[in-house]
TIGULUM-384367 format. One record per residue (C-alpha): x, y, z. Coordinates in steps of 0.25 Angstrom, whole numbers, plus 2048, in hexadecimal, padded with zeros to 3 digits. Example, Ala and Ser with C-alpha at 12.3 -4.5 7.8 and 13.67 -1.06 7.14 Angstrom:
+-----+-----+-----+
!  px !  py !  pz !
+-----+-----+-----+
! 831 ! 7EE ! 81F !
! 837 ! 7FC ! 81D !
+-----+-----+-----+
This chain:
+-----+-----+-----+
!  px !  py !  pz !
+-----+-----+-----+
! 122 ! F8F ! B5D !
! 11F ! F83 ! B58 !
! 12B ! F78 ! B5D !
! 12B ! F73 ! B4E !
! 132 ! F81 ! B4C !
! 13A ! F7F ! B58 !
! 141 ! F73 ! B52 !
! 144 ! F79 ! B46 !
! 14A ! F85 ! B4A !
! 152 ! F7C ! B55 !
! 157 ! F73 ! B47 !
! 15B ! F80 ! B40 !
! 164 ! F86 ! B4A !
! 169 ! F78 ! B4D !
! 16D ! F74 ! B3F !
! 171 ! F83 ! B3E !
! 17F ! F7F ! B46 !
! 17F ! F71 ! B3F !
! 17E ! F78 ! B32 !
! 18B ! F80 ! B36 !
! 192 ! F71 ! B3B !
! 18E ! F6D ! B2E !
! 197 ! F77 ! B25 !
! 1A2 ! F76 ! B30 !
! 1A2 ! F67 ! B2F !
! 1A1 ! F66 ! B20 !
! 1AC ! F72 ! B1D !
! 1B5 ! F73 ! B28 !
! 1B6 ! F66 ! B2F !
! 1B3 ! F59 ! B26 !
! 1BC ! F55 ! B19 !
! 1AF ! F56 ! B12 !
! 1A1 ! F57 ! B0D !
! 1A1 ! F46 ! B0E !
! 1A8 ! F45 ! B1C !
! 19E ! F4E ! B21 !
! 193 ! F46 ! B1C !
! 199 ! F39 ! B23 !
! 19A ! F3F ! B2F !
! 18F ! F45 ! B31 !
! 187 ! F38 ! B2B !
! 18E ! F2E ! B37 !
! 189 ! F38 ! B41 !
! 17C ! F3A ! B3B !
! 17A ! F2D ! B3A !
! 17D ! F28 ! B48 !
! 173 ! F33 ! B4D !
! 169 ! F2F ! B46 !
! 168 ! F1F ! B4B !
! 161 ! F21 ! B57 !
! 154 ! F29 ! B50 !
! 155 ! F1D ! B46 !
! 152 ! F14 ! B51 !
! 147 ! F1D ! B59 !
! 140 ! F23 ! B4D !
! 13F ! F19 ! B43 !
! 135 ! F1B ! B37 !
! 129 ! F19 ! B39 !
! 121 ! F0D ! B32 !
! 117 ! F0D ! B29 !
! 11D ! F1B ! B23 !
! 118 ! F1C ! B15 !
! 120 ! F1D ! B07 !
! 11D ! F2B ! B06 !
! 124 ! F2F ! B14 !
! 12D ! F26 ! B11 !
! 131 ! F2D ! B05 !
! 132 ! F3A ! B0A !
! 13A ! F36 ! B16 !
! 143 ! F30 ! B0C !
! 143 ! F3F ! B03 !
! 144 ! F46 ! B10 !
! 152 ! F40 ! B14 !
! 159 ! F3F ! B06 !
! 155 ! F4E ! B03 !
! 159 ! F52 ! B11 !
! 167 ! F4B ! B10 !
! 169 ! F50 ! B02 !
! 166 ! F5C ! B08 !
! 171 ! F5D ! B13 !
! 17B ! F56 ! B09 !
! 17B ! F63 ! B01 !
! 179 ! F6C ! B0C !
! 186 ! F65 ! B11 !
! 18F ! F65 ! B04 !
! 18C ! F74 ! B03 !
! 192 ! F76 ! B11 !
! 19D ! F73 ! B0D !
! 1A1 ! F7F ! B04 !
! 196 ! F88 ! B0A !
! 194 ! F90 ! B18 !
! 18B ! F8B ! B1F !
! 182 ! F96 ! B20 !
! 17E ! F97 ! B11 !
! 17D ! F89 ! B0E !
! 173 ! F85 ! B19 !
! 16A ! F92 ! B17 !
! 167 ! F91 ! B09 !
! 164 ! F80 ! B0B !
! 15A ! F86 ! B15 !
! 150 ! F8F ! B0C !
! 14B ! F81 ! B08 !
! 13D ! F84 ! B12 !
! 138 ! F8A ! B06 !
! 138 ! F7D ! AFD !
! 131 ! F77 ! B0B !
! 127 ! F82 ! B0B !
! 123 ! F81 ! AFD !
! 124 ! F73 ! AFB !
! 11A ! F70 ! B08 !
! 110 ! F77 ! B06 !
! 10C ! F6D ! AFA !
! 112 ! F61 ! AFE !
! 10F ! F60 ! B0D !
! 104 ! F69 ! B0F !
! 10B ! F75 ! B18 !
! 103 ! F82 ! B17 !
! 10C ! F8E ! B1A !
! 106 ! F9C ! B1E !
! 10C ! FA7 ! B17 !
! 114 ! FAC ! B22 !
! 11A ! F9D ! B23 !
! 11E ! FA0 ! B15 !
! 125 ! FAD ! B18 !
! 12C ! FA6 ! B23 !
! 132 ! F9B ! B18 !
! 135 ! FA5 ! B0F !
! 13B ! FAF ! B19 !
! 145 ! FA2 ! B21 !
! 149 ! F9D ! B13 !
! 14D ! FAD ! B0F !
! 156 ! FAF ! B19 !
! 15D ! FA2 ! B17 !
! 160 ! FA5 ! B09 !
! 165 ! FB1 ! B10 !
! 16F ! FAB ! B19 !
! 175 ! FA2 ! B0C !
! 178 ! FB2 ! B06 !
! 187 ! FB5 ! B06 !
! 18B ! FC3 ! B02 !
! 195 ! FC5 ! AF7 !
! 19E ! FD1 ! AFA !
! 194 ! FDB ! AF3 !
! 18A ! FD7 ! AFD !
! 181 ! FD1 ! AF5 !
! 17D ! FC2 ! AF9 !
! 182 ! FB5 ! AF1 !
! 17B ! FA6 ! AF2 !
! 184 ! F9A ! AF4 !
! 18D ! F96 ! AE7 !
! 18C ! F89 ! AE2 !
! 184 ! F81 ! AEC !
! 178 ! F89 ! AEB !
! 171 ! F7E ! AE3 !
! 174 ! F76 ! AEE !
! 16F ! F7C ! AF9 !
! 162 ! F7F ! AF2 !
! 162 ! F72 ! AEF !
! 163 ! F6B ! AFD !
! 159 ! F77 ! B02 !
! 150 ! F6F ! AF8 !
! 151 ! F62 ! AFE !
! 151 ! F67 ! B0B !
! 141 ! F6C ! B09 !
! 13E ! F5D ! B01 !
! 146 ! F57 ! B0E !
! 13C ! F5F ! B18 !
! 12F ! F5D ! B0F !
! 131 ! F4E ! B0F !
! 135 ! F4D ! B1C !
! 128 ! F55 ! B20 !
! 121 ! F4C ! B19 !
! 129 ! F40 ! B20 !
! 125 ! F46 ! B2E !
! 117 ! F44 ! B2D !
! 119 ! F35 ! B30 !
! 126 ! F32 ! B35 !
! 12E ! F39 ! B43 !
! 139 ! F45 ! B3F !
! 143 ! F3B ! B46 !
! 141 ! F33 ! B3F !
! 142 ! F3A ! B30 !
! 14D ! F41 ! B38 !
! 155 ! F33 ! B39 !
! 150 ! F2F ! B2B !
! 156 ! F3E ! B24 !
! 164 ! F3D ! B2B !
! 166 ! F2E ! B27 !
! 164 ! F32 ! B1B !
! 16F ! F3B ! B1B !
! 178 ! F33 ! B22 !
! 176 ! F29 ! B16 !
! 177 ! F34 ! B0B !
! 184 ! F39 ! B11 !
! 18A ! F2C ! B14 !
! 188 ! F29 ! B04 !
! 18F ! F36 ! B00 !
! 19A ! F34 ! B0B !
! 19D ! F27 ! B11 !
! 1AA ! F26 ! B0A !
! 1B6 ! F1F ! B0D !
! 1BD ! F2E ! B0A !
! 1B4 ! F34 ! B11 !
! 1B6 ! F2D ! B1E !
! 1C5 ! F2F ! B1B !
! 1C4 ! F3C ! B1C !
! 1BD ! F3D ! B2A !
! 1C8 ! F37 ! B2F !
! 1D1 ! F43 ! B2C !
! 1C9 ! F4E ! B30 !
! 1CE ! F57 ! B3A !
! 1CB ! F57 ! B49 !
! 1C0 ! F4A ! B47 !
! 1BB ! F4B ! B56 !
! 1B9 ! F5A ! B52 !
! 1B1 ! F56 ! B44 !
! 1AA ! F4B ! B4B !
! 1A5 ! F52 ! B58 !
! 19D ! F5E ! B4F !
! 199 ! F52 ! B45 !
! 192 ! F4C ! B51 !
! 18D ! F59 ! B56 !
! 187 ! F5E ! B48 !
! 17F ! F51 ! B45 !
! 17B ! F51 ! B53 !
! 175 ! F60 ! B51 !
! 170 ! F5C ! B44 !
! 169 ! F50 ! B4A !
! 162 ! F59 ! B53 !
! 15C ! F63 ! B4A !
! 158 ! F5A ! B40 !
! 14E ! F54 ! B49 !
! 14A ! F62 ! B4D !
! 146 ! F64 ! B3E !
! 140 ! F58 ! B3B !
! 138 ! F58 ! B48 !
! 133 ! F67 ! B43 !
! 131 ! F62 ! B34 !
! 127 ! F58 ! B3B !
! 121 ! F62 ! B43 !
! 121 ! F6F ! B3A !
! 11C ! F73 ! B2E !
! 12A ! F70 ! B24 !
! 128 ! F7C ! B1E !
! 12A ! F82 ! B29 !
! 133 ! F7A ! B31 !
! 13D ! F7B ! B24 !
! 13A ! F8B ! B25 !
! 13F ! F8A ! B32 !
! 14B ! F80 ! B30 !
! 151 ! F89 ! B27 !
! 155 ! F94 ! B30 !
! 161 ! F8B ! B32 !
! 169 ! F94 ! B2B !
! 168 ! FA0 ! B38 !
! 16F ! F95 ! B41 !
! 178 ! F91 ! B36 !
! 17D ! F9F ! B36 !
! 17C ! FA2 ! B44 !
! 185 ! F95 ! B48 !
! 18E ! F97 ! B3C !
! 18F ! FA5 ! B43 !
! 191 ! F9F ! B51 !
! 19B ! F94 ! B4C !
! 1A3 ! F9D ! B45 !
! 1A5 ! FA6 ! B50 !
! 1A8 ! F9B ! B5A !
! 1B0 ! F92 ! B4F !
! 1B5 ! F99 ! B46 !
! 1B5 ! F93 ! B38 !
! 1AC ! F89 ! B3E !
! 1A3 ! F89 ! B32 !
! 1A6 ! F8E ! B21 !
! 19E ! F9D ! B22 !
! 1A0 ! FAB ! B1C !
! 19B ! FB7 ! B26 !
! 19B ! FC6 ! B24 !
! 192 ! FD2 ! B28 !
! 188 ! FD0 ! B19 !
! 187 ! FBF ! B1C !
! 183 ! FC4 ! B2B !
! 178 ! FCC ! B24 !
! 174 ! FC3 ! B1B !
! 174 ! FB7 ! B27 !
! 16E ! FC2 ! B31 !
! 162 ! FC4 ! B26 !
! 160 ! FB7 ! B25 !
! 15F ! FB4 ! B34 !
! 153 ! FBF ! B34 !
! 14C ! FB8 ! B28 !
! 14C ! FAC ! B2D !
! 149 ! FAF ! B3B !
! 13C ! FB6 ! B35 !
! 139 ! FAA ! B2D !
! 137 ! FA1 ! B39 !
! 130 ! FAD ! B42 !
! 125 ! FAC ! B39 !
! 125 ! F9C ! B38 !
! 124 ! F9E ! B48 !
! 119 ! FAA ! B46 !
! 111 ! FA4 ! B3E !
+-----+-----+-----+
């Protein structure tokens, strides 16, 4: 197995409990979608100073990596904003799977613009991941029948969008400069985007009348730390893998969504914003197969 495909699957399963930290945060524990910004932006930020120091940009980097270091961050932090705000009225487990059927924008769009060339069986492995995360974002009505996301439908599908133009510039970025260092570059970014939308006078009011603050500050800390973690496991994999590929792989997050938000609620009951009956284990349990087929092929073929 190649270790490219290591990395990815260890960034999936991590960001799989951070995406779970993410709605608990956002819903359960912050006064809001800006507090939640804030804080995560001051932790982020102190993170990220040391890879600012040890992996500095390269010089001599040309305008056009330059550019599409630039693309890669803004579309990535737009992105997460998004993903974010939609957390804060939807479980967890249907919001992230459908962002997550952006591999096949990244399949699609790299075999022109960056010169990937995919067997047919790496297309079946696409088309077979993204399938079942459609699958897991399904919620049955009481007839049985399945039903998408309301009204932030658009959204997602629009931040799945930019996640693929965010991972196809950043392919392109990684043929010159170290994924630490586009790593550092991407979550300043954020950090600067998210300080622009919260860093209010309100906003930092309202931090200070939050329940249980060493409680809020501890998973804060905790979830940027985990997030730091897997986002250098992808960016080293999008370096080193194929993107289509490595995106094909990134996107069966949503299985280890599910299986913490099903570990979390056991143990913390409430812990995270989710609906679970015997048709959603079904559709979930579907999924899990679909997607665990998808990246036996990648790893077969």
């Amino acid at each position: 197995m190649g270790n490219w495909i290591i990395a990815a699957l260890g960034a999936s399963i991590i960001y799989g409990l951070t995406n779970n930290l993410d709605s608990h945060l956002v819903a359960r524990r912050l006064p809001g979608l800006r507090s939640f910004l804030l804080a995560i932006s001051v932790v982020m930020l102190v993170l990220i100073l040391p890879f600012m120091f040890i992996f500095p940009l390269p010089g001599g980097v040309g305008g056009g990596i330059l550019a599409s270091i630039l693309i890669s961050a803004l579309m990535r932090a737009a992105a997460i904003v998004l993903m974010i705000f939609a957390l804060k009225s939807e479980e967890v487990v249907g919001v992230v799977p459908l962002i997550y059927a952006y591999p096949v924008f990244v399949g699609i769009a790299a075999v022109p613009l960056l010169g990937e060339t995919l067997n047919v069986g790496q297309w079946l492995a696409i088309f077979i991941v993204v399938i079942g995360a459609i699958i897991v974002a399904i919620r049955p009505r009481g007839n049985g029948k399945g039903r998408w996301l309301g009204k932030n439908f658009p959204l997602l599908i629009t931040a799945a969008v930019l996640f693929a133009g965010a991972d196809l510039s950043a392919k392109y970025a990684l043929e010159e400069i170290p994924s630490f260092t586009l790593y550092w570059i991407s979550m300043l970014t954020l950090v600067v985007v998210s300080f622009c939308i919260s860093l209010r006078p309100e906003v930092i009011k309202s931090l200070k009348k939050i329940e249980n603050p060493r409680q809020a500050a501890v998973l804060v800390v905790l979830n940027e730390g985990l997030i730091l973690g897997a986002s250098m496991l992808s960016f080293w994999a999008m370096k080193n893998g194929p993107i289509s590929l490595v995106s094909t792989i990134l996107a069966s997050r949503p299985v280890f969504v599910f299986g913490a938000a099903i570990v979390l609620s056991r143990l913390f009951p409430g812990f995270v914003y989710w609906q679970s009956n015997r048709r959603i284990l079904g559709y979930k349990f579907i999924a899990i197969l679909f997607i665990v087929a998808g990246i036996a092929i990648i790893y077969l073929v």
